[in-house]
C-alpha positions as CSV (number, residue, x, y, z in Angstrom):
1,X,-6.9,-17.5,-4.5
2,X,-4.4,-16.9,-1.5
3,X,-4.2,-13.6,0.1
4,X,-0.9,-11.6,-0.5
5,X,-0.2,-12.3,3.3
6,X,-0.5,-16.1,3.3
7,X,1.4,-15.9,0.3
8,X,3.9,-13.4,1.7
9,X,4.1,-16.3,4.3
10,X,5.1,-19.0,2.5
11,X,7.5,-17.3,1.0
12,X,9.4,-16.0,3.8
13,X,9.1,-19.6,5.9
14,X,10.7,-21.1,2.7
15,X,13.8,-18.2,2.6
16,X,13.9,-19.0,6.5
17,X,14.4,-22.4,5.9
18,X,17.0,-22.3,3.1
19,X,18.8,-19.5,2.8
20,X,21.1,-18.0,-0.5
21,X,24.5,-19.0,-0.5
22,X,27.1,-16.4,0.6
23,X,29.0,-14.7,-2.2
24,X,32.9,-14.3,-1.2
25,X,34.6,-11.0,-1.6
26,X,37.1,-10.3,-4.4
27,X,40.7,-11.0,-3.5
28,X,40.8,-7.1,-4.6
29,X,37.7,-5.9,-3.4
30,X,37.1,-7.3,0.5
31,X,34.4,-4.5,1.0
32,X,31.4,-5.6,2.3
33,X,27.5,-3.6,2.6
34,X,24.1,-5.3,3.9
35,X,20.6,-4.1,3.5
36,X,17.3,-4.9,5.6
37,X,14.1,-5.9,3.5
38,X,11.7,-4.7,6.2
39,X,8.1,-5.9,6.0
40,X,5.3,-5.1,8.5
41,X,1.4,-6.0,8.1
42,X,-0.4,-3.1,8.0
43,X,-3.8,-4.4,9.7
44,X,-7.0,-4.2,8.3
45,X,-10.5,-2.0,9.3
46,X,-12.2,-5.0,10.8
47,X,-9.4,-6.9,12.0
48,X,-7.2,-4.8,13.6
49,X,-4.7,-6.1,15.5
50,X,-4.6,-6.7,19.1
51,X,-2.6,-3.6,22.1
52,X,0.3,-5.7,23.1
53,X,1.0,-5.5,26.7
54,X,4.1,-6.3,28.4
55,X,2.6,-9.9,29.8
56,X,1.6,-11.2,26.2
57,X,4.9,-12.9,24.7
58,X,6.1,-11.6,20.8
59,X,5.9,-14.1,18.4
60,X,9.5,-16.1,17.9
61,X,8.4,-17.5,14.7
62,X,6.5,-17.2,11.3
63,X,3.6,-19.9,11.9
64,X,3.1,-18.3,15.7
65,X,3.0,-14.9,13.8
66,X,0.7,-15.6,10.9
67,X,-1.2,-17.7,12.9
68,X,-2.6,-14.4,14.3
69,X,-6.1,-13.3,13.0
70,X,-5.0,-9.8,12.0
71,X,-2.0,-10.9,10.1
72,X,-3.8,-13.3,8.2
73,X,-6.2,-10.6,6.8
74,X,-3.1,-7.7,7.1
75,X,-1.7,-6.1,4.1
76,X,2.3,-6.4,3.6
77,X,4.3,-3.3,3.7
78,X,7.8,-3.0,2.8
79,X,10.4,-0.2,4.4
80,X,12.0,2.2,2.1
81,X,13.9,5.0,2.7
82,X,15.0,8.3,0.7
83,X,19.2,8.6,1.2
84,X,19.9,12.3,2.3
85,X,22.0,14.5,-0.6
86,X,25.3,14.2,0.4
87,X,28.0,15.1,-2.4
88,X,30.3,12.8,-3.5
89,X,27.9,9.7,-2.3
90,X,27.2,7.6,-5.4
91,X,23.5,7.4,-4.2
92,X,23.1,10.3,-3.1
93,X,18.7,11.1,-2.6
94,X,17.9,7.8,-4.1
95,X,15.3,5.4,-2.9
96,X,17.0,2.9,-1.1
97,X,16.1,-0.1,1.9
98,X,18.4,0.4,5.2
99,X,21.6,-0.3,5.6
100,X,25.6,0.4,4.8
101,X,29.2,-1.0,4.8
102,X,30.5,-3.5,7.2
103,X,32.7,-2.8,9.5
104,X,35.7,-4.6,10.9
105,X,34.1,-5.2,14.4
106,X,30.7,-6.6,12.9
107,X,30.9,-10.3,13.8
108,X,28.5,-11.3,10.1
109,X,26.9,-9.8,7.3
110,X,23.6,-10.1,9.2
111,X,24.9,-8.2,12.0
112,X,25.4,-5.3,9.5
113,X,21.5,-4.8,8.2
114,X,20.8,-4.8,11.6
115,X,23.4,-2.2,12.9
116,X,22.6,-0.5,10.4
117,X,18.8,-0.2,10.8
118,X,19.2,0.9,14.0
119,X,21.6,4.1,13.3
120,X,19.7,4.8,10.8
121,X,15.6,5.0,11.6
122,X,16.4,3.6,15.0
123,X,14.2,0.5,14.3
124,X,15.3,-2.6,16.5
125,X,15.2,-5.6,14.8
126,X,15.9,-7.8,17.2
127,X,13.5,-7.0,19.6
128,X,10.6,-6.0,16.7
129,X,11.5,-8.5,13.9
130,X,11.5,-12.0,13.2
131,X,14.5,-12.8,10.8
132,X,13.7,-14.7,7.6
133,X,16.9,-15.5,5.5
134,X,18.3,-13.7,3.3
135,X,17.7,-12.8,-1.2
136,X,21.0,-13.2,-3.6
137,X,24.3,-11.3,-2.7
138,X,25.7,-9.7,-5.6
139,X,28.3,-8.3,-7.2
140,X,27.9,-4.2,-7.7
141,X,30.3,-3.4,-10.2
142,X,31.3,0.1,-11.9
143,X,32.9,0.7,-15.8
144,X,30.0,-1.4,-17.2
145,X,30.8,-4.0,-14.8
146,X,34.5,-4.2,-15.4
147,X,35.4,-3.0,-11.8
148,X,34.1,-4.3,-9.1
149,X,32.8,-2.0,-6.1
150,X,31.6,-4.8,-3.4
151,X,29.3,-7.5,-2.5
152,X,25.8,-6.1,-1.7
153,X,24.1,-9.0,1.2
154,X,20.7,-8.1,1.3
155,X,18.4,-9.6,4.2
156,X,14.8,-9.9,4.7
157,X,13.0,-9.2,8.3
158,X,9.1,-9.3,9.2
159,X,7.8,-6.9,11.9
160,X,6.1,-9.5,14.5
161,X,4.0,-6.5,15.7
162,X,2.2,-3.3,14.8
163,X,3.2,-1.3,17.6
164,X,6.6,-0.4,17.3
165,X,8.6,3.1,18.7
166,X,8.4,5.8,16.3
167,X,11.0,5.7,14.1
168,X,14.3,7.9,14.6
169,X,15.6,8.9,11.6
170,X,19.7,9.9,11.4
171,X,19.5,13.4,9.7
172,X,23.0,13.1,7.7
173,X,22.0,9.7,6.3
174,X,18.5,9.7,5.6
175,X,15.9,11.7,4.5
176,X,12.7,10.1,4.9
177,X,11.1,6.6,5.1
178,X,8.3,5.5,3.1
179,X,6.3,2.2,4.0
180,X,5.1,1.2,0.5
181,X,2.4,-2.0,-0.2
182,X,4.1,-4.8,-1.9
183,X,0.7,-5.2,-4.3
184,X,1.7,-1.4,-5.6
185,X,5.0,-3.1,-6.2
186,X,3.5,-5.6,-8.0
187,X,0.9,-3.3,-10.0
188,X,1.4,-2.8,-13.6
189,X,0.2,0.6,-13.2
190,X,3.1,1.7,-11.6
191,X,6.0,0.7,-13.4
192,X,7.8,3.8,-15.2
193,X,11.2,4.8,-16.3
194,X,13.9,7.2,-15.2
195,X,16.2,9.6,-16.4
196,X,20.1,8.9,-15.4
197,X,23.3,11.4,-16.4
198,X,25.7,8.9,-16.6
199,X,28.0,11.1,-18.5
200,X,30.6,11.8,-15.5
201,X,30.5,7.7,-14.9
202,X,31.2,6.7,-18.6
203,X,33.8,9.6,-19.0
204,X,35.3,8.6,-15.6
205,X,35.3,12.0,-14.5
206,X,32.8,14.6,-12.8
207,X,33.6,17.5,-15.0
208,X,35.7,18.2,-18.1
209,X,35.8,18.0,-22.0
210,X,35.3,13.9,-22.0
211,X,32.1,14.2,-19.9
212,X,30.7,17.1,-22.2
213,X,31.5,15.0,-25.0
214,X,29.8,12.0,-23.8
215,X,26.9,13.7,-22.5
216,X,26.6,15.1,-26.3
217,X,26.9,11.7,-27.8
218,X,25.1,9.6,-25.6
219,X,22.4,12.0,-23.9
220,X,20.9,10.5,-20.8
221,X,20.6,6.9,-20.0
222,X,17.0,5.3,-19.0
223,X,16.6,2.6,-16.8
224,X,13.8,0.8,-15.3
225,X,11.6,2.3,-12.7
226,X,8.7,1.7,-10.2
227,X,6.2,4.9,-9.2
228,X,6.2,4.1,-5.2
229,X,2.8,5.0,-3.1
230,X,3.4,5.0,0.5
231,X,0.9,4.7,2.7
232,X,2.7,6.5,5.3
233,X,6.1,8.9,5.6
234,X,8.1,10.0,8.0
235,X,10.6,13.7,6.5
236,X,13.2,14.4,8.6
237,X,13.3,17.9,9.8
238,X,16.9,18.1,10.1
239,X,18.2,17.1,6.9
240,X,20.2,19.4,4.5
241,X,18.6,20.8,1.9
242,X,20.1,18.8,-1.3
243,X,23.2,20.0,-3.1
244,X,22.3,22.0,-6.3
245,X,25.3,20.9,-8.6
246,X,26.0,17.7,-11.0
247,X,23.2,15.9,-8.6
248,X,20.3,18.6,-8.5
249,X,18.7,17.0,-11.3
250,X,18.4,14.0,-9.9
251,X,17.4,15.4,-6.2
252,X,14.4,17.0,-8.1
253,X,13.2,13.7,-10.1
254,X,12.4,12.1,-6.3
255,X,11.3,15.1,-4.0
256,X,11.8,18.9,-4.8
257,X,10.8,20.2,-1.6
258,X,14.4,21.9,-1.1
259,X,15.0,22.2,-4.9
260,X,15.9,25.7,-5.7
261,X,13.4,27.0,-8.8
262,X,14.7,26.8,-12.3
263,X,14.4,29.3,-15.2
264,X,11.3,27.1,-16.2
265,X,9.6,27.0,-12.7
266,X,10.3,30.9,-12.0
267,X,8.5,31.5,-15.1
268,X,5.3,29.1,-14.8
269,X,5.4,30.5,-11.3
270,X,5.0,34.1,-12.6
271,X,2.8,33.6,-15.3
272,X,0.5,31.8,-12.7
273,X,0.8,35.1,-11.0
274,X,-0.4,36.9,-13.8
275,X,-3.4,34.7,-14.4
276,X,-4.5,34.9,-11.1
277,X,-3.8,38.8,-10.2
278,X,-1.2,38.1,-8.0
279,X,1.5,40.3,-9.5
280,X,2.7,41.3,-5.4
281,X,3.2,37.4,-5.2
282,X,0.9,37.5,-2.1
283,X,-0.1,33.9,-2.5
284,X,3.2,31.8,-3.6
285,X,2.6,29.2,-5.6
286,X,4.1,26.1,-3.4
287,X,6.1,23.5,-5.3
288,X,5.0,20.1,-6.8
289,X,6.1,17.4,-5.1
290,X,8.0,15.1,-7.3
291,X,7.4,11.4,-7.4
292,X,9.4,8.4,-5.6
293,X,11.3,6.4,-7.8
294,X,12.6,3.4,-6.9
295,X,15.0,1.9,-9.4
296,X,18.8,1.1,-9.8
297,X,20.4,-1.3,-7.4
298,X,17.3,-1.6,-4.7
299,X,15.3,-2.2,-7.6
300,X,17.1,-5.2,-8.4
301,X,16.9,-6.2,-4.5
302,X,13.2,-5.8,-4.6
303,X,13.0,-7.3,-8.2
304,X,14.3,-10.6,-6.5
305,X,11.7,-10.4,-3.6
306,X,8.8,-10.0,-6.2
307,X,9.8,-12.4,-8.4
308,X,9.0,-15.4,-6.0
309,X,5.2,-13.5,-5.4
310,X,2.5,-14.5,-7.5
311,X,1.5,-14.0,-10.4
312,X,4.9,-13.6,-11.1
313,X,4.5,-11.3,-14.5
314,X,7.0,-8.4,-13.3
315,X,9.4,-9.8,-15.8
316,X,7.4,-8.7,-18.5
317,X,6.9,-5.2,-16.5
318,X,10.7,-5.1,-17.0
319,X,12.5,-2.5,-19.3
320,X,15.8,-3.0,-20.5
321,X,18.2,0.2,-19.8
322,X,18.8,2.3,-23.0
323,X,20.0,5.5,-23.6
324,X,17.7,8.7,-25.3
325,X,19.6,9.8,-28.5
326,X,17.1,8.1,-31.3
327,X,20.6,6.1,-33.3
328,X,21.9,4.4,-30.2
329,X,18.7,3.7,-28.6
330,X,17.6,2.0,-32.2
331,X,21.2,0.1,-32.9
332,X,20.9,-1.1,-29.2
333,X,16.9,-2.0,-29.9
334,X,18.5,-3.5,-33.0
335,X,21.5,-5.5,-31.7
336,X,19.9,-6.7,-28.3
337,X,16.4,-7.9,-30.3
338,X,17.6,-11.3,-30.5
339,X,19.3,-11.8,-27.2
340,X,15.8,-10.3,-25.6
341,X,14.2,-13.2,-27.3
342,X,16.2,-15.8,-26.3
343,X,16.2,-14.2,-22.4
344,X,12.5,-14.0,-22.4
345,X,12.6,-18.0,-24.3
346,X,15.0,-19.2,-21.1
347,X,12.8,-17.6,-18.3
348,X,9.0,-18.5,-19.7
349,X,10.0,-21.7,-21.2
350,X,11.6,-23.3,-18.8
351,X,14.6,-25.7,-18.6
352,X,15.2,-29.4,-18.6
353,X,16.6,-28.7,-14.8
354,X,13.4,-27.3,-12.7
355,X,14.2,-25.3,-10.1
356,X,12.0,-25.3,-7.1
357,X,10.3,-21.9,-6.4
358,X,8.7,-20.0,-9.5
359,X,10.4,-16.8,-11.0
360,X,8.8,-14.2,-13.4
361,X,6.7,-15.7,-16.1
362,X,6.8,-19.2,-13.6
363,X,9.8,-20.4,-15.2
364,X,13.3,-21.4,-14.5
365,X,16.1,-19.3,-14.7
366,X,18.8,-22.4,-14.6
367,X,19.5,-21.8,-19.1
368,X,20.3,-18.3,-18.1
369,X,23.5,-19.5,-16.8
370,X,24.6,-22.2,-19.5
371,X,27.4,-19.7,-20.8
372,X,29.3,-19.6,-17.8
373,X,28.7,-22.8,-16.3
374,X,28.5,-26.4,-17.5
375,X,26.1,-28.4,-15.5
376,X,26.1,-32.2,-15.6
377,X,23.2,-34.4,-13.6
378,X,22.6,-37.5,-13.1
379,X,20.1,-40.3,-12.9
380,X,17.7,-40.0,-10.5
381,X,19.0,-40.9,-6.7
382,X,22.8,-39.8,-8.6
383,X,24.8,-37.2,-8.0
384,X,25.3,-33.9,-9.8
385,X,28.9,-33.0,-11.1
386,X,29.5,-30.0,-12.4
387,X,32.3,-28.1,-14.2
388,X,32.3,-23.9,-13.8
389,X,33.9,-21.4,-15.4
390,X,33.8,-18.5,-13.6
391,X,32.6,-14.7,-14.5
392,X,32.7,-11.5,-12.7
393,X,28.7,-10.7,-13.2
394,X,28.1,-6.9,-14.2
395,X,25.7,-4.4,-12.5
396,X,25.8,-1.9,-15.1
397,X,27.4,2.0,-14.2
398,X,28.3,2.4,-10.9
399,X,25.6,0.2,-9.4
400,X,23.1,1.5,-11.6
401,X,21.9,-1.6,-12.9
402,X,19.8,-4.0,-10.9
403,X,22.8,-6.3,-9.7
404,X,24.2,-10.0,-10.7
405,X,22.9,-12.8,-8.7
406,X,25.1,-15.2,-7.6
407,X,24.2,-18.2,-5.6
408,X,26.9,-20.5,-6.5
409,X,26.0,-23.7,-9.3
410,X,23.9,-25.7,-6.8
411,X,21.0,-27.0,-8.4
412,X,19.6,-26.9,-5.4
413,X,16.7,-23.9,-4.5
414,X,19.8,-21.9,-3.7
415,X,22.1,-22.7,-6.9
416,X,19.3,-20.8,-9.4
417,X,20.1,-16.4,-10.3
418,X,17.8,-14.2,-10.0
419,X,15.5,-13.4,-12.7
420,X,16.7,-9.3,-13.4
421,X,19.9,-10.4,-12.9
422,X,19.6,-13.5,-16.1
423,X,17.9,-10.6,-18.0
424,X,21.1,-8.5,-18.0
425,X,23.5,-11.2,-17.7
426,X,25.7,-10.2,-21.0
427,X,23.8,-7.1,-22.0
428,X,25.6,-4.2,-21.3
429,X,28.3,-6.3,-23.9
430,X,26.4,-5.8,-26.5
431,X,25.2,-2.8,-25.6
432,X,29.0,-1.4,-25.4
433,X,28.7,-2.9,-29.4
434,X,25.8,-0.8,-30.5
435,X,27.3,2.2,-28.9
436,X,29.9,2.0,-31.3
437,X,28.2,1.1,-34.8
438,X,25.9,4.3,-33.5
439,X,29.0,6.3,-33.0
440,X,30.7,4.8,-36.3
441,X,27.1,5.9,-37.9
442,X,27.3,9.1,-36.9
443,X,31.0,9.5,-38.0
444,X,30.6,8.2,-41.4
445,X,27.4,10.3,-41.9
446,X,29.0,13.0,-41.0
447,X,32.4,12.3,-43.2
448,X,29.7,11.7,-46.4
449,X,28.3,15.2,-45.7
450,X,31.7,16.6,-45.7
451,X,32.7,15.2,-48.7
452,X,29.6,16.0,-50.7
453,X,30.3,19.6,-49.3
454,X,33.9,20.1,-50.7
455,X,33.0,18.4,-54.2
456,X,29.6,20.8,-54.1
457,X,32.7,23.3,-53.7
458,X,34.9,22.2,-56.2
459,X,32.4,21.6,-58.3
460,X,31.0,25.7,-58.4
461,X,34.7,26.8,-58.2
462,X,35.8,25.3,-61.2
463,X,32.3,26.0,-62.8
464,X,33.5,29.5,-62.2
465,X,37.1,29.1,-63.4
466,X,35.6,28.0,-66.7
467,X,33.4,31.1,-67.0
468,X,36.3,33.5,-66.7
């Protein structure tokens, strides 16, 4: 069987040599982001790679690089990094890879991961990294994918050495990097779920009487997540402690190191006081570090990454977003059943059109797209016409979701979504649907209660009429 790196290499040579298709912006949206997939090979014990010196030449390309003893036996790493609280940022203390917004004077999209690698944990790409294409643009949309937000260009990079500057991390924007393995990414083990509030983004509002309402209705939302395991961190010593409104909760679901102690904390804290005669608190208990989840919007990045890695089973690691309340999470189990079938039929099955490069499950993804495209080929040697209809993809609530694909109709490597993205491709429709017959329930159940309570009550008062 290949090793992760030689099959890390062919992967990257092949995004090298064809790259996505670029997604245009939104006559009413021209806003534009870029992120950097970062990968390094972490060498191994008994081969360890070489001290560069000034007089031996970095690699230019991917054979030159991999052709390298170390790398061959090394074990890919990817760079993540933990957004610093900020309030009002939609992301704020998330898992996330590098990067940010384009600006007027960036000449590309490209330009823009690496800008904004630099600023950011001051890692040079252009003299470290060997670029290697680029993974689907998307779409991130808000209001369950009615509004759209910007186009998300996400871009993948390979660290041609081990030896690189310390990283520099920019205190206001992040606060800490993790290198993470890709096979943890891959592990089975790992996958999880996370909590969400989307209360103040289904309300459209941060506080008031809508978003208390919907919080009561619809309780939190869960999406899926994976439990990341660095290998090696970097905290940045000069990054404000998080916020401790609306986003605390979320702060203390990735790292609680600044997290002011709850009601629940205080008291384990003292009661662990008790236990161990400590009653003067002279030996504090120190607090639990929370775990790194990475989910959301880079989840979908990385999603697209691991589905071209063998042995391409993440799509049945997947979990569809639901929300906690035990009525809509079983009306949404209920109404989605069949369309999860017929997703999870598309992307194992296969298609008549085969698309190149494997997804989850080794299957084509090419059915997923039948609704909103009409595809005709022809005879071998012939030439492909094809008749679109085109659809504003959804991401879910404000980016939350793992992002729509895009890559034009192409039938081509490049013409094919990805695989997260055909999962959720008209979900959050009919999710919107069992919202509603689980609010409707809820209403009706509650009208029947009432009205079995006032005939209850008519029922003893004219009991008592007739007694008198």
């Amino acid at each position: 069987m290949a090793s992760l790196s030689s099959q890390t290499h062919s992967i990257l040579s092949s995004l090298t040599s064809s790259p996505y298709s670029p997604l245009a912006s939104p006559s009413t949206v021209p806003r534009r982001a870029s992120v950097a997939l970062v990968i390094r090979l972490q060498p191994s014990y008994s081969h360890w790679a070489p001290t560069t010196t000034t007089t031996t030449p970095a690699p230019s390309d991917l054979d030159t690089f991999f052709a390298q003893d170390w790398a061959q036996h090394g074990e890919p790493e990817v760079l993540f990094i933990k957004r610093a609280s900020r309030k009002g940022d939609r992301w704020t203390s998330h898992i996330a890879l590098p990067g940010g917004k384009r600006d007027p004077s960036d000449p590309d999209d490209g330009a823009v991961a690496i800008r904004e690698t630099w600023e950011e944990v001051g890692l040079d790409l252009k003299e470290y990294a060997i670029p290697c294409g680029n993974l689907p643009q998307r779409l991130v949309t808000t209001h369950w994918g009615k509004k759209p937000l910007m186009v998300l260009c996400p871009y993948v990079y390979i660290l041609h050495t081990h030896a690189i500057p310390p990283l520099k991390l920019q205190p206001t924007e992040v606060a800490a990097t993790h290198w993470v393995p890709l096979r943890s990414l891959l592990a089975e083990g790992q996958r999880t779920v996370v909590g969400e509030d989307v209360s103040s983004r289904l309300a459209n509002q941060e506080t008031g009487v809508r978003r208390w309402i919907c919080r009561l209705m619809l309780g939190r939302m869960m999406f899926a997540a994976i439990n990341l395991l660095p290998t090696e961190s970097l905290h940045s010593a000069e990054t404000p402690a998080p916020d401790t409104g609306a986003n605390a909760g979320a702060v203390r679901v990735e790292d609680n190191r600044h997290t002011p102690p709850t009601y629940t904390s205080r008291a384990k804290a003292l009661a662990s006081r008790v236990y161990r005669s400590d009653i003067f608190n002279q030996y504090p208990v120190q607090p639990t570090e929370g775990p790194l989840l990475l989910w959301g919007l880079t989840l979908g990045v990385i999603a697209d990454f691991l589905d071209l890695l063998p042995p391409h089973n993440a799509l049945t690691l997947w979990t569809y977003p639901t929300f906690t309340p035990l009525d809509v999470r079983f009306w949404v189990w209920l109404l989605t059943y069949r369309f999860k079938e017929r997703k999870r039929v598309e992307l194992q099955a296969g298609s008549s059109v085969m698309m190149s490069r494997p997804s989850f499950g080794g299957a084509s993804e090419s059915l997923a797209s039948s609704e909103s495209a009409k595809v005709g080929v022809a005879g071998k040697g012939g030439v492909a016409g094809k008749e679109v209809e085109e659809r504003v993809d959804e991401t879910g609530l404000h980016g939350l979701g793992t992002g729509s694909g895009v890559g034009g109709v192409d039938l081509g490597v490049r013409g094919r979504k990805a695989a997260v993205a055909t999962m959720l491709e008209g979900y959050y429709d009919i999710v919107r649907r069992a919202v509603g017959v689980a609010l409707v329930g809820r209403a009706s159940v509650l009208v029947l209660v009432m009205w079995m309570a006032l005939r209850r009550w008519r029922a003893r008062r004219g009991g008592g009429r007739f007694v008198r």
